[in-house]
ZAMIKE-863968 format. One record per residue (C-alpha): residue number from 0; x negated, y, z negated. Coordinates in nm, 2 decimals, padded with zeros to 4 digits. Each point is the difference from the previous one (the first is absolute). Example, Ala and Ser with C-alpha at 12.3 -4.5 7.8 and 13.67 -1.06 7.14 Angstrom:
0|-01.23|-00.45|-00.78
1|-00.14|00.34|00.07
//
This chain:
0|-07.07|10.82|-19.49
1|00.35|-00.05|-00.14
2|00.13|00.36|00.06
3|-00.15|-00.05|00.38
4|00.24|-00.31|-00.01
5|00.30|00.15|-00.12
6|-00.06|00.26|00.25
7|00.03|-00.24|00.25
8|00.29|-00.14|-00.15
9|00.23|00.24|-00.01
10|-00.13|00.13|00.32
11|00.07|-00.35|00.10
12|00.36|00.00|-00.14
13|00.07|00.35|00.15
14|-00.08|-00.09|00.36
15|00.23|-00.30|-00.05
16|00.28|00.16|-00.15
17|00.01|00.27|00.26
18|00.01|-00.27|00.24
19|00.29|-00.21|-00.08
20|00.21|00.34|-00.03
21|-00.11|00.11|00.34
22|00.07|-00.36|00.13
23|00.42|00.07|-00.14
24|00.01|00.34|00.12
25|-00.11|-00.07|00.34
26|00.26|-00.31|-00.01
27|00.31|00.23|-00.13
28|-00.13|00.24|00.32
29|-00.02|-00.20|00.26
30|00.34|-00.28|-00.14
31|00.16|00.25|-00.21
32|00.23|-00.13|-00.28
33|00.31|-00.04|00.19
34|00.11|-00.12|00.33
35|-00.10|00.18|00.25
36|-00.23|00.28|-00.21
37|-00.37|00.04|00.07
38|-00.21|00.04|00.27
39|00.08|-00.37|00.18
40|00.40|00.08|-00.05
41|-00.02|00.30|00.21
42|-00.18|-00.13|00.21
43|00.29|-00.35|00.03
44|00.27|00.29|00.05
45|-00.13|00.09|00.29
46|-00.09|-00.32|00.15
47|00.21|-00.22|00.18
48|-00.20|-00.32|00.01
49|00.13|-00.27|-00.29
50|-00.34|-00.16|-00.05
51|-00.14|00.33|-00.17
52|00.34|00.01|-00.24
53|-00.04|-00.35|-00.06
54|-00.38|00.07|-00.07
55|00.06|00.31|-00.23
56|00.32|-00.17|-00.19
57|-00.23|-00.30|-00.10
58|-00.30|00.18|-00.12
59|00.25|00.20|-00.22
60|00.15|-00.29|-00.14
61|-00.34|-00.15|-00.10
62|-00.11|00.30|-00.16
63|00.33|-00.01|-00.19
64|-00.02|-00.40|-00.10
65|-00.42|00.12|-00.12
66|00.16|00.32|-00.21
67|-00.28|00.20|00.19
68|00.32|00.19|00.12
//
């Protein structure tokens, strides 16, 4: 019983842990690190409409003020 729960446990803690790294690297992907890097900063460069810069700038700054960037 308790080696079928520490199975579980660190199969537990494994899922988790490759979770919360996936969640950052599909945030540094798609905001990048800097102004206008990643995936949404392209695509601002070739936009013309300010609502989408506006949009993009204040998600990055709220990833910033959360350190999850």
């Amino acid at each position: 019983m308790i080696p079928l729960l520490g199975t579980v446990l660190g199969a537990t803690a494994k899922t988790l842990l490759i979770s919360l790294l996936s969640e950052k690297v599909i945030i540094k992907v798609l905001v990048g690190k800097n102004e206008g890097d990643g995936l949404l900063g392209w695509l601002v460069k070739r936009s013309t409409n300010k609502l989408d810069d506006q949009l993009v700038h204040t998600i990055r700054e709220r990833l910033q003020e959360t350190g999850k960037l």
